[in-house]
DRENKEMAR-838396 format. One record per residue (C-alpha): x, y, z. Coordinates in steps of 0.2 Angstrom, whole numbers, plus 5000, padded with zeros to 4 digits. Example, Ala and Ser with C-alpha at 12.3 -4.5 7.8 and 13.67 -1.06 7.14 Angstrom:
<recs>
506249785039
506849955036
</recs>
This chain:
<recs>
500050005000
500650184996
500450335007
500750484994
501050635005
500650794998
501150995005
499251014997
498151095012
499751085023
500051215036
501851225037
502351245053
504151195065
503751055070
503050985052
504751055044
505850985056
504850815056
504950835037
506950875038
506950725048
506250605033
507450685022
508950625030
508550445035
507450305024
506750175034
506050005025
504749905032
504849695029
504149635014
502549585020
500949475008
501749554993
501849724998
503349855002
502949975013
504150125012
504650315018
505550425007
506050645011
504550755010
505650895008
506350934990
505751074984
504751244986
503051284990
502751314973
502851144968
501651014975
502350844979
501750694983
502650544990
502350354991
502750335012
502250225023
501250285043
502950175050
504650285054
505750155062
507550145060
508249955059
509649895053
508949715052
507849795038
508249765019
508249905009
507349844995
505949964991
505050044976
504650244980
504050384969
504050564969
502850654961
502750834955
500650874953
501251034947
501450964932
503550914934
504350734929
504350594942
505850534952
506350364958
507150344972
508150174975
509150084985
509949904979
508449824967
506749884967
505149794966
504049844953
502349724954
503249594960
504549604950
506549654954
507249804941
508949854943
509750024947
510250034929
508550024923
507950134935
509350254930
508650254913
506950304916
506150084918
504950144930
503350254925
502150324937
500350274929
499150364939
498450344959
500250294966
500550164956
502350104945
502350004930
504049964921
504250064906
503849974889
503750054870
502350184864
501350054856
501249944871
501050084883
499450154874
498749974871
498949904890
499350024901
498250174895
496250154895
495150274889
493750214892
492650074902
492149914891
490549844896
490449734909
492249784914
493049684931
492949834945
493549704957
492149744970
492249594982
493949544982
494649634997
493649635014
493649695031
495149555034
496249645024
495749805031
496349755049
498049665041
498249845033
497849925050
499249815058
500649915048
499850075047
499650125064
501350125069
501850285077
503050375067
502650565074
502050645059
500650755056
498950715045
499350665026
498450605012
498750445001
498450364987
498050174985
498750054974
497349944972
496650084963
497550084949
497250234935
495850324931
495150374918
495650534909
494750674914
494150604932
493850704945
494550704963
493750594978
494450644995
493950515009
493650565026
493850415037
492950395053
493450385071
494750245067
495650395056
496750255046
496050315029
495650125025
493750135025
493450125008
494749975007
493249854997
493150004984
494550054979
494749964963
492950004957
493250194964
494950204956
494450204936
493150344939
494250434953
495950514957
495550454975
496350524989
496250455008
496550555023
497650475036
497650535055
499150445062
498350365080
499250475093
499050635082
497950765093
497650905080
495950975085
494350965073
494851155067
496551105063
495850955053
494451065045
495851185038
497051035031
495650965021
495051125015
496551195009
496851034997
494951074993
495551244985
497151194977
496351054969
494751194964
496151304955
497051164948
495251104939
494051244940
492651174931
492850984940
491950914954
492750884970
492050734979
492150714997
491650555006
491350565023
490950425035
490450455051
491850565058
492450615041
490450675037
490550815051
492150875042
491450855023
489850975030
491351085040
492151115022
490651135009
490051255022
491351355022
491651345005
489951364996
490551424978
491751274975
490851144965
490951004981
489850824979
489650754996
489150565001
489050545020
489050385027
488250375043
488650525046
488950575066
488150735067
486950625077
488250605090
487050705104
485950565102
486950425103
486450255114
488250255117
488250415126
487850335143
489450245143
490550365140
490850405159
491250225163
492550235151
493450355157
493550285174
493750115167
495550055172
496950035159
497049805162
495149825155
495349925141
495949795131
494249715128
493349895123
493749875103
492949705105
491649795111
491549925098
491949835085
490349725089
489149905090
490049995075
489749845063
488849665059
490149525059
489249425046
489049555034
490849585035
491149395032
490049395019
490849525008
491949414995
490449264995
489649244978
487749274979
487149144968
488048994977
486848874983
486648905003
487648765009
488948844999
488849005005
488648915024
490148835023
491248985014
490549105030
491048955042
492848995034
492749175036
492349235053
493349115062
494749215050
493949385053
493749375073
495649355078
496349495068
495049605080
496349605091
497149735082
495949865087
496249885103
497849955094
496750065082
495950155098
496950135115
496350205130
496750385127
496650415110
494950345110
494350485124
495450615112
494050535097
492550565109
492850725112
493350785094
491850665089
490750795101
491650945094
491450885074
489550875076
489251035086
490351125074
489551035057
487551075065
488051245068
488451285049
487051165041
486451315033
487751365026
487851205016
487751234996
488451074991
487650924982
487350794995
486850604996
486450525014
487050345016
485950275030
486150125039
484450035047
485449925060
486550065065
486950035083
488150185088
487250325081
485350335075
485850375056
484050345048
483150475060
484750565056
484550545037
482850615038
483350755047
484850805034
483650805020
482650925028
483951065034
485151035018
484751135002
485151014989
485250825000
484650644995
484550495007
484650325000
484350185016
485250035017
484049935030
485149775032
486949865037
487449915053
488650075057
490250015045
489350035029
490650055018
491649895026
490149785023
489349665012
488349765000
488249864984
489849964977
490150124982
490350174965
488850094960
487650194972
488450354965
487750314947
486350254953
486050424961
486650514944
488050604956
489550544944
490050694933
491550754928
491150934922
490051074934
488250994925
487850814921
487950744907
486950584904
487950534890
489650574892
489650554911
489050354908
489950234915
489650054908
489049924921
490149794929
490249604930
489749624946
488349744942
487749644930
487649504942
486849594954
485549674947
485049534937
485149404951
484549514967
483649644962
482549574947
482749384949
481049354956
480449414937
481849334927
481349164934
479449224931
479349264913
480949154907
481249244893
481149194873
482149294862
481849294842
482449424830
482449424810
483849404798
484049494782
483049364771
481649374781
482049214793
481449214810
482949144822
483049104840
484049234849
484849424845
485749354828
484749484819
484849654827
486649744820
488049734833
488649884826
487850054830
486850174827
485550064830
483850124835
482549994844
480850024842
479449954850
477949924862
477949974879
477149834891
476349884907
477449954919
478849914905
478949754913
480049694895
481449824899
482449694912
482549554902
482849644884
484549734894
484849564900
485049474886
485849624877
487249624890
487249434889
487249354870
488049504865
489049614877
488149794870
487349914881
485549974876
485250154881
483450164886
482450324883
481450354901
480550474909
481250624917
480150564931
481450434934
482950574935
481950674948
481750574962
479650574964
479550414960
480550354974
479450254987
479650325006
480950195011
482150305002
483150134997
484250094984
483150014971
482449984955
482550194947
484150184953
484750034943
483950094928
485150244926
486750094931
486050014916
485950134904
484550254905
484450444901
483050544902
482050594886
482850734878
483150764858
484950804862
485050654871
484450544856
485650644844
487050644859
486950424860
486450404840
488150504834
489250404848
488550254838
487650174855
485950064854
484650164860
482950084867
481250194861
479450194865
478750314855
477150254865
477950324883
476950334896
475150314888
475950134883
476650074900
475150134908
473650084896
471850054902
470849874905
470649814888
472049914879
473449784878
474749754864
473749924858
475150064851
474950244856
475950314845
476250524842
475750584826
477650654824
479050554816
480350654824
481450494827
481450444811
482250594804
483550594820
483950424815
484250464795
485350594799
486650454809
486250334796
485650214810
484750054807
483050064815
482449884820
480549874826
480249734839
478649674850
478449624866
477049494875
476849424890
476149554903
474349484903
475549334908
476149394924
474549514931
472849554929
472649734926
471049784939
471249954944
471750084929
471950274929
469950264927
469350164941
470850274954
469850424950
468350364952
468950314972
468850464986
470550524990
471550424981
470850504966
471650684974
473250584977
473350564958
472950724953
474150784965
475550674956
474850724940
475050904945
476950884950
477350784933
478550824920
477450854903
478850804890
477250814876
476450994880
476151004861
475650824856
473850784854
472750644854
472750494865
474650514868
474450654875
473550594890
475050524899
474650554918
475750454930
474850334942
475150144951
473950044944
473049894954
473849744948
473249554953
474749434951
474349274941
475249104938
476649174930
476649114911
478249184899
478749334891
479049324869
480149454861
480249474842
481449584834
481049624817
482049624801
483149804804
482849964792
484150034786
484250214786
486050264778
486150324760
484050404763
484650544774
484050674758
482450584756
481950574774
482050744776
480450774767
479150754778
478150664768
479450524764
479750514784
477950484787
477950334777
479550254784
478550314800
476850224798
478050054791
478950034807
477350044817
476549914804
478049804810
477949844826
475949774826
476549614815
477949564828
476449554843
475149474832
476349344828
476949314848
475149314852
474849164841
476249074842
476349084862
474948954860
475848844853
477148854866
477148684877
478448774891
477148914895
476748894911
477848924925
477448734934
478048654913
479548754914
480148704932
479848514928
481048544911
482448624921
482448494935
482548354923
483648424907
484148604914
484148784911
483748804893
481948774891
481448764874
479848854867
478748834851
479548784833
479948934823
479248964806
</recs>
């Protein structure tokens, strides 16, 4: 692990300079432990002017024992060539390089601390430089855990008398060009570890920068308000036009709200993590007392202690098990774990002995009477990470009250964690940021160019956890059409190269979105852009639980909100792009109006879609009457006292994105319908032979030609669902109880009716 420490936000004073002096006469190496060379290097080589930043490890120990076999680097951010330092042979990723190497330039700094031997141009661009995310890229969320957290803890709480610092880890890796900064503020352990199970997803969308307050260091919460917030500003007038990120948990959220308030016209993006300006109300506030009076012998068992109330155990354990293993699996791997997990929680009593953790109380007391105070002041974006089994602070009343009293301030729940959120089995940190649509790289969102690609592990989970109940419902059949007209079993007919423009029916409640991604994602590794809603972007759709769910995994998996720029923005980056030209009159039809289009009179995409020369390919969609029995439309709601003004009301606070359409599309009120499940029987896709639009960009300008090409892909449109209706009679695996008895007996691919 690297330490970059950086005169960034430093107030030089004696002692620093002489500590700093101090560094710059002596190198002391730690042992090679797991891999891993920890290592000091001098802080002081050159002005003010220049800001430096140095691989170093929290340990300042002078052994002669020790080897001195290190790699170190020294950075110049302000814009000056990197120096290695060596002594003997340095290890480069495991591997030894020789001085001579060295002294001819072998190493290269590639971003976030890390040194990569040098190779030729060519190389360099096509393996060590990434421009961009592929889809379903590895972000390596799951690999580390809280075990690795306290193995890190073990060398980085060495005293070594230095001051608060900032570093950078390894296991992040390089971003991408262009990303903005992300400073995490730890909590009340103040290693800077916290977000040790995120780093690798966080480092390709972050320069990530952790905040390190060395265990016997007693600057006050001022002192520590001031550090941060002078990196704040360097880093504002290094990228003026970039987001600053700052994640706070617990502790560190007091300071993030310290800083934004006192620096409301810098473009600051905060995520607190059970953030402890609660700490007034704490259940652990009785006990405070006794542990001051509690004699030194005993103090030993008080991280047990804390470490029990601060997090759950089993969630800890459960961080690196696959969730689709069968439960004995998963037993058995958990079985492994804690007994792994529960001795290293030794090391915590290390973390917090007896005085600094008195020291943490107070400045925890001070942090949230300073942070309260200036609420008001707060002009920063901000997303609340709440836990519902918190059991040192009471973070989901605490939630509730930050989203009132902030400006601009979202709460997303995690019901299932407990205080160490962020150390827990759950979701990516990076991943609840996109879902929020808080990733941007400029000062205003961009849906498009501010798209990350989803994960492996995003994939998985969305599509195990969060709609599995449904895959396993409608169990899925995929046809698409060929050139010569020839229907074939899966996605062989839609263009793998883009533009390409998907048009079709919108079931009820677009209950045909999750699978079509799915299988998109699966059989052939493209991401389809859906068009949705602005409701969706907005956050009046979210239910009162305020928990991470299914809007927010529709904008990690690729939808933007309906915007002609937006079309024109994914058609000319050559993207597949999901439409319903129906919208929400579609997706929320009345009783007797299904597989019925509601389409606008204008053939506005057609023409957006001549001009990229996209292929347009029409598909239909069955299987809602399938799944539910529609009993309560927009018709029967208003027709019901109260509720009736509970839809008007919803209605009134809606987005109108068709102010000057007419007819039945027009009448697009959002409402939940009343929906009686059914024994579920199977979704039928049919993608239609594609249109091609390149060479006719001329002809499809005039209106009328448009028109045409308009009123043929609704045609096709209405003869893909007249030709899943029928043949889904024919299909022997339609009901759900066929299909389970297949797949016990022969397996997972169940076959449907013969294909003309």
């Amino acid at each position: 692990m690297y330490f970059c420490r950086s005169i960034k936000g430093v107030s030089v004073s004696v002692k620093s300079i002489l500590w700093n002096f101090q560094l710059s006469l002596v190198i002391a190496v730690q042992p090679v432990n797991s891999g891993k060379i920890l290592i000091f290097i001098p802080l002081l080589f050159k002005t003010m002017a220049s800001v430096i930043n140095f691989p170093v490890s929290p340990s300042f120990v002078i052994n002669s024992q020790y080897k001195t076999s290190f790699r170190a680097r020294a950075q110049s951010v302000g814009g000056g060539d990197s120096t290695v330092l060596s002594s003997g042979s340095i290890a480069v990723n495991g591997d030894p390089v020789s001085r001579e190497k060295e002294k001819n330039g072998a190493l290269i700094d590639v971003g976030n601390g890390t040194l990569k031997p040098r190779v030729e141009k060519k190389k360099l661009v096509k393996n060590v430089i990434s421009e961009e995310l592929e889809v379903l890229w590895d972000d390596g969320y799951g690999t580390d855990s809280v075990k690795d957290y306290l193995d890190a803890a073990k060398e980085i709480i060495k005293p070594d008398g230095g001051p608060p610092r900032w570093f950078c880890p390894v296991d992040c890796g390089r971003p991408l060009k262009g990303s903005p900064t992300l400073l995490f503020l730890p909590g009340i352990d103040g290693l800077g570890l916290g977000l040790i199970l995120h780093h690798k997803p966080l480092g390709k969308a972050f320069e990530v920068r952790c905040l390190h307050i060395p265990v016997y260091d007693r600057t006050p919460f001022e002192g520590l308000v001031k550090f941060v917030e002078e990196t704040v500003r360097r880093e504002h007038a290094s990228s003026p036009e970039k987001p600053i990120y700052l994640v706070g948990d617990s502790f560190g959220g007091c300071l993030a709200l310290a800083v934004a308030a006192r620096n409301p016209t810098i473009d600051l993006i905060l995520i607190l993590s059970n953030p402890a300006t609660s700490f007034g109300r704490s259940q652990l506030q009785p006990l405070f007392p006794i542990l001051k009076a509690m004699p030194d012998e005993l103090h030993c068992a008080v991280p047990y202690l804390l470490s029990y109330v601060m997090g759950d155990p089993i969630k800890m354990a459960m961080v690196n098990i696959e969730n689709r293993l069968p439960p004995r699996i998963k037993l058995e791997q958990l079985s492994n774990n804690l007994p792994a997990l529960l001795p290293r929680l030794s090391v915590m009593s290390d973390i917090i002995p007896k005085d600094t953790l008195l020291w943490k109380l107070k400045l925890l007391k001070s942090a949230s009477a300073y942070a309260n105070s200036r609420l008001h002041a707060v002009k920063a974006e901000v997303l609340v990470l709440a836990s519902g089994k918190d059991n040192m602070l009471p973070s989901e009343d605490e939630a509730k009250r930050l989203n009132n009293s902030l400006q601009n301030c979202i709460v997303r729940n995690f019901k299932d964690n407990g205080h160490t959120l962020l150390l827990e089995e759950g979701i990516s940190l990076l991943t609840i940021i996109k879902g929020t649509c808080k990733y941007r790289r400029s000062r205003k969102l961009d849906s498009v160019a501010d798209f990350l690609p989803p994960s492996r592990q995003e994939f998985k989970y969305a599509f195990d956890q969060v709609v599995g109940l449904l895959r396993v419902a409608s169990s899925s059949v995929m046809l698409s059409t060929l050139e010569d007209g020839k229907i074939v079993k899966g996605l062989a007919g839609v263009p793998n190269e883009g533009p390409v423009l998907l048009v079709g029916y919108h079931m009820l409640l677009g209950f045909e979105l999750y699978s079509l991604v799915e299988e998109f994602l699966r059989e052939k590794n493209i991401m389809v852009h859906g068009i949705a809603h602005p409701e969706i972007f907005l956050g009046r759709l979210e239910n009162s639980s305020n928990e991470f769910g299914m809007t927010d995994w529709l904008k990690v998996m690729g939808a933007v909100p309906v915007a002609a720029r937006n079309l024109f923005k994914l058609l000319s980056t050559k993207s597949h792009v999901l439409l319903y030209p129906g919208g929400a009159r579609e997706a929320l039809h009345y009783k007797g109006e299904e597989y019925k289009l509601f389409w606008p009179e204008q053939q506005e995409f057609v023409r957006m879609a001549a001009r990229f020369g996209a292929t347009i390919v029409p598909f239909g969609a069955v299987g809602e009457d399938d799944i539910a029995d529609l009993v309560l439309d927009y018709k029967d709601l208003m027709s019901i006292p109260v509720i009736n003004d509970c839809v008007r009301e919803l209605a009134r606070d809606t987005v109108n994105i068709r102010d000057d359409t007419r007819g039945e599309v027009a009448n697009q009120a959002l409402f939940f319908p009343g929906l009686l499940p059914k024994v579920p029987g199977r979704f039928y896709y049919l993608f239609g032979k594609p249109i091609q639009t390149k060479g006719r960009e001329v002809s499809l300008k005039d209106k009328e030609n448009a028109n045409e090409l308009y009123l043929h892909i609704k045609s096709q449109v209405e003869r893909c669902l007249d030709y899943l209706l029928k043949k889904r009679e024919e299909d022997p695996y339609r009901n759900i109880i066929d299909r389970t008895a297949y797949r016990a007996v022969y397996g997972d691919e169940v076959p449907t009716f013969k294909l003309d």
